[in-house]
N, C-alpha and C positions, 0 to 999 in steps of 0.2 A: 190744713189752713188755706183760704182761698188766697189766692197769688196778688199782691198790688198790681195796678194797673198805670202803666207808663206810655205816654205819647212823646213821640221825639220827631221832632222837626229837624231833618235832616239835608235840605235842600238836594245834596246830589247821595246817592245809595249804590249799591251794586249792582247791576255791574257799571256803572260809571267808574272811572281809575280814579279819580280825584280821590287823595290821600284820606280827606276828613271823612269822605263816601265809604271807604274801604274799613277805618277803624270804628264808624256808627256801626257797622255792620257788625264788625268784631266783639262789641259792644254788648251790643243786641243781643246776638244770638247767645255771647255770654253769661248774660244773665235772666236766661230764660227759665232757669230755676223760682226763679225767688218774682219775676215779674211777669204780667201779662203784654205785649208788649205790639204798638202801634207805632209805623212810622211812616209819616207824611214826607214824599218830595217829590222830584218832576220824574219825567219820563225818562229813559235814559238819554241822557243828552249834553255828554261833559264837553266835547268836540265839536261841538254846536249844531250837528246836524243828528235830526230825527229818522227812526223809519217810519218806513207811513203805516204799521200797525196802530204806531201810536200817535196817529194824527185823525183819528176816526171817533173818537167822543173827550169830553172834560175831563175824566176822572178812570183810572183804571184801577182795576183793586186786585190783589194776588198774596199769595204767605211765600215766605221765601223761608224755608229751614226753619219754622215756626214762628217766624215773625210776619204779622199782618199788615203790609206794605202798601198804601192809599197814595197812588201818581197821579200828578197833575202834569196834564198837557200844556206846553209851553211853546211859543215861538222858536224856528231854528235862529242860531244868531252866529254871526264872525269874532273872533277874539280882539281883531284889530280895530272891529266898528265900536265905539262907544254907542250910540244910540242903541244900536241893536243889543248889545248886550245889558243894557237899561231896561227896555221891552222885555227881553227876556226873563231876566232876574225881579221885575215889576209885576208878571204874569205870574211867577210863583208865588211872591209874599200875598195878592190877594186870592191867589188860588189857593193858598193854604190855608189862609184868612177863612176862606168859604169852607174850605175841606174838612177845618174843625168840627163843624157841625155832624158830619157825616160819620163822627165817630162816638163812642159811646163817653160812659161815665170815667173820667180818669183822676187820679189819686198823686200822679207826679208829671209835670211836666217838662223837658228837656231840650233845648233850643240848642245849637252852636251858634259860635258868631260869624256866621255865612249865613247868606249872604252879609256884607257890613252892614253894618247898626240895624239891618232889618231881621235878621237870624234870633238878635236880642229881640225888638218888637213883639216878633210872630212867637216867643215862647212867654212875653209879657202877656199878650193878646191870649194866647192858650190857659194858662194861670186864670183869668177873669173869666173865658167862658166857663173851664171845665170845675172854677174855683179848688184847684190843684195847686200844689207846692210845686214850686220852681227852681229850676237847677238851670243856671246858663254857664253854657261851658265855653269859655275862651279861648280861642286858638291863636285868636291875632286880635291886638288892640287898632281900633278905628276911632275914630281918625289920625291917632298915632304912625299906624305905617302908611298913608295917604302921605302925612306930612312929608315923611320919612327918606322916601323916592319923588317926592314932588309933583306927582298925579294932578294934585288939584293945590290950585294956590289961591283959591277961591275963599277968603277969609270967613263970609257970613257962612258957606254952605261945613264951611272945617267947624266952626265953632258949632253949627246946628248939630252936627254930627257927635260930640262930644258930649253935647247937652241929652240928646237922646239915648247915647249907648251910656252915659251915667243914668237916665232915668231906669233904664233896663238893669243895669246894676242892681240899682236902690228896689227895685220891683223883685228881684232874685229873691228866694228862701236861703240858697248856698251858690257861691262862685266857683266851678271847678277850673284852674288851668294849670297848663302845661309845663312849667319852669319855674323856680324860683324865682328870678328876677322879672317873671310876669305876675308871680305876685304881687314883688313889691312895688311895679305898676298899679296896681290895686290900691295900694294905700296912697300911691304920690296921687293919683284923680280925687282921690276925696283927703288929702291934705292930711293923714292920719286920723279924722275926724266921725265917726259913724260909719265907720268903716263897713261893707255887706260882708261876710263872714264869707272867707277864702280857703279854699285848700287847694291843695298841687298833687295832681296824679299825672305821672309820666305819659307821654303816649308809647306805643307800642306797638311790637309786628309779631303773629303767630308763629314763634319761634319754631313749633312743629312741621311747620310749612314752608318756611324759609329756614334754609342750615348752608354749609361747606358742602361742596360737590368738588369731583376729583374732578383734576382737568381736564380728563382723559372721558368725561361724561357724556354720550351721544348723542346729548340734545345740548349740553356745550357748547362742546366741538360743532352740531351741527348750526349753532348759533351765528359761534365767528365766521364759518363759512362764506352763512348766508349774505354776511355783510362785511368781506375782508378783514375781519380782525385776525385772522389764524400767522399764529406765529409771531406777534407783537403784544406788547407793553401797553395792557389797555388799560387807559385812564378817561372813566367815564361819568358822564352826567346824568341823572338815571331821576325824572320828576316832569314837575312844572316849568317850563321854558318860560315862566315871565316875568312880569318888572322890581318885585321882590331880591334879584339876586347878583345883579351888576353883571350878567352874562354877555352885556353887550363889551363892556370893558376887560374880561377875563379872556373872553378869546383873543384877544389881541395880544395880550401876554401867551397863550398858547401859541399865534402864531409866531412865535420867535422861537417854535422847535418844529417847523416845518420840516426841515429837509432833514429829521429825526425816522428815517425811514421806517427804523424798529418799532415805532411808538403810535399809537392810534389814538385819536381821540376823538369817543364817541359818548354825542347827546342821543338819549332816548326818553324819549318825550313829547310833548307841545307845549303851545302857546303863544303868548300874543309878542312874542319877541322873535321868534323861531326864523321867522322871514328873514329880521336883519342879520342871523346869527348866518342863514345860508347866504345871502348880499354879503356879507362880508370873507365868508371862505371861498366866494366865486373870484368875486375882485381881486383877493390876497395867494390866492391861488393856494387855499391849506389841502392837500389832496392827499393828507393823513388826517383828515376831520371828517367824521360820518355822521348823519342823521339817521335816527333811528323809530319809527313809531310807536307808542306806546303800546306794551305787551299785557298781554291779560294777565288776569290774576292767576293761573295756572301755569304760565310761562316766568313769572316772575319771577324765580328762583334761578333760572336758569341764563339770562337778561342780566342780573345782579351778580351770579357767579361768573360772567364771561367775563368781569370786570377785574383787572389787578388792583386798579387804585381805584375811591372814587371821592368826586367829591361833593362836601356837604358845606355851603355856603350861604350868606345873605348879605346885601347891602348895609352899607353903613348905616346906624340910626334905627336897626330893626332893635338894638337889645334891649328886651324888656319888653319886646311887642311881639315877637314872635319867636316861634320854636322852627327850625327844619325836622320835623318828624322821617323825611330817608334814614336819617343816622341810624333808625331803630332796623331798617332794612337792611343798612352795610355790615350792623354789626353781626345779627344774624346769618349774615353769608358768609361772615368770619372774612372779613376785606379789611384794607386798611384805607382812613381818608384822608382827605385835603381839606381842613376845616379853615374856612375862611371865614373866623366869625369875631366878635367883639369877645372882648377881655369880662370876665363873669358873667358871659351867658350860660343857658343852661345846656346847651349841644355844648361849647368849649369846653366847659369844666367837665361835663362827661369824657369829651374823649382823651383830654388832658390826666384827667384822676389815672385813668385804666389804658392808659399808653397806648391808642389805635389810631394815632395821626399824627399828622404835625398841622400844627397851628400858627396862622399867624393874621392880624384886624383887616377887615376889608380895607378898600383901597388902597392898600400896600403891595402896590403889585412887584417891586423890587422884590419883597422878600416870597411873593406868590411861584415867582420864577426863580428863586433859589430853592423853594422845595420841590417845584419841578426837578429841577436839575438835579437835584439828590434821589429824588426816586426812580430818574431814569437812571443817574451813572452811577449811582453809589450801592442801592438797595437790592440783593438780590432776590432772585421770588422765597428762597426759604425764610429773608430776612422778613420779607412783604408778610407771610403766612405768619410768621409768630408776630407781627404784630397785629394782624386781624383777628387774630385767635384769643388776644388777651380781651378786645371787643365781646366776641363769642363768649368769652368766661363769663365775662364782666352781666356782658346781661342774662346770660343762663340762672345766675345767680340774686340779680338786682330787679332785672326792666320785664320778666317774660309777660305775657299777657294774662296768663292768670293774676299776679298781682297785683295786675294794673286793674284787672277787673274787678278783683276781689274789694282793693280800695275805692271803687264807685258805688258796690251794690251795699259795700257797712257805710257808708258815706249818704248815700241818698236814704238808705232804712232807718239811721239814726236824725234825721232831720226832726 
């Protein structure tokens, strides 16, 4: 039987690290059984800057592990310039806009909601060229977590933005996201009322690729080495460094265990927060706070197992808008976290159900630094290991990637 054919707008792909880049991918290649399978987005360029391979014509085109992978050349841009990252993110939606044409006939089309409300657009805009059924997958409500962190307080441009990523709703064949309580975001924007037809599939990390390493692991060990973690208490931050996560407020609670000599804390990452996060450990003088760069996807395992503790967080006002998708990385490494999140979300109640954290609602930083304090003086590592391990179980059995795949590919074939 000939294979359906799927276009998926994926603005950032591999090897860019960007988490949503890493599980299209996962996606993708997943379902290459059952699907033919096209994906539109930039060049690599999550860090904002290009090589000049890819600075020599519009459109690049290449199969990655069977997937036919159609980039768009885009401006390099700073995380901290708003302009430039406008320019940036503006050159992809009409470069994908154009790029549609340059692919053939397709049968389903697949947007995320990246970039905001234009992610939705460019897979509404797909749907009408390729007159394909529509699948917009939501990772994060816009203008929802715009609000949320205070980004823009620009009332006409919040409410445009709302009006447009409902119209991309109402334009969906099926809504897939992430969490329960971003479902029933779903029905609060349309008031229960004609509702687009919602489902929830977890996201996920290839548990086969990401597992437990002994600590005694040579590229571990040669890990903490590299960057003084050997022989301390490493409590890590392991993603996106930006405004989503109250990182600027959290370290300040970390540094009230500065002269914790045993204990290291380290970000490995970027983003657009990253600068004040180093300004403040200069000032404050935390010189058990490390900075870390973001590690490829072949190192990851080993970046995520250097870590004792880590944690998974978000600003207040994200619940119901967004998912932290690391969770599916710690549990996998079989770690235990620091879940800093709102009371039924869907990261909380995960890791509350299957006992691999402790939990307590953002902005609470009293009780942020009381689980501190328990995991440095209370918890020892075999305590730390059984409860990262029941994470391990938990999603062995619940979250792996097959399942998660499997519930997209009967999901989009039953449309």
């Amino acid at each position: 039987m000939e294979k359906k054919r799927l276009l998926i707008y994926a603005h950032y792909y591999i090897p860019d690290t960007a988490s949503t880049g890493q599980i299209l991918c996962e996606l993708a290649e997943g379902m290459l059984d059952n699907f033919d399978i096209t994906v539109i987005c930039v060049v690599p360029s999550y860090l904002g800057t290009i090589e000049k391979k890819y600075k020599m014509q519009k459109y690049y085109q290449e199969e990655i592990n069977g997937v036919k992978v159609l980039r768009i050349r885009v401006p390099e841009f700073t995380k901290t310039n708003k302009v430039s990252r406008v320019k940036n993110v503006l050159s992809y939606f009409f470069g994908a806009m154009s790029a549609t044409f340059k692919v053939g006939k397709m049968d389903y089309v697949l947007s995320i909601s990246q970039p905001p409300i234009l992610g939705g657009l460019l897979g509404v805009w797909g749907k009408w060229v390729k007159h394909a059924k529509y699948i917009y997958n939501i990772q994060d409500f816009n203008p929802e977590q715009v609000l949320a962190v205070g980004y823009s307080k620009n009332e006409f441009i919040t409410v445009l933005m709302m009006v447009l990523d409902k119209f991309s709703c109402r334009q969906s064949d099926l809504i897939i996201t992430v969490g329960r309580d971003l479902v029933d975001t779903v029905e609060k924007r349309f008031k229960g009322k004609n509702v687009p037809k919602t489902v929830m599939i977890n996201n996920f990390i290839d548990e086969k690729e990401i597992y437990p390493l002994e600590t005694d692991n040579e590229k571990v060990v040669a890990f903490k080495e590299k960057y003084g973690l050997q022989d301390k208490l490493v409590i890590m931050y392991s993603g996106n460094i930006g405004l989503y996560y109250d990182l600027e407020n959290l370290i300040k609670v970390i540094g009230k265990f500065k002269d914790k000599k045993n204990v290291a804390f380290a970000f490995v990452g970027a983003g657009s927060v990253l600068d004040k996060l180093r300004e403040y450990k200069e000032k404050e003088q935390l010189d058990n706070v490390v900075f870390i760069p973001y590690q490829d996807k072949a190192d990851l395992i080993y970046s995520l197992n250097a870590g004792d503790v880590h944690w998974c967080v978000n600003a207040k006002g994200i619940k119901g808008v967004s998912c932290p998708s690391k969770v599916y990385g710690i549990m996998a490494a079989g770690k235990p976290c620091i879940g800093v999140l709102e009371e039924g979300t869907e990261i909380r109640t995960l890791i509350e159900d299957c006992q691999c954290g402790l939990c307590c609602a953002p902005e609470d930083y009293t009780a942020v630094e009381k689980i501190l304090e328990k995991y440095i003086t209370e918890y020892s590592l075999t305590k730390l290991n059984e409860m990262g391990m029941r994470g391990r179980k938990h999603l062995e059995m619940n979250l792996t990637k097959d399942i998660s795949v499997k519930k997209y590919r009967e999901s989009i074939l039953q449309m």
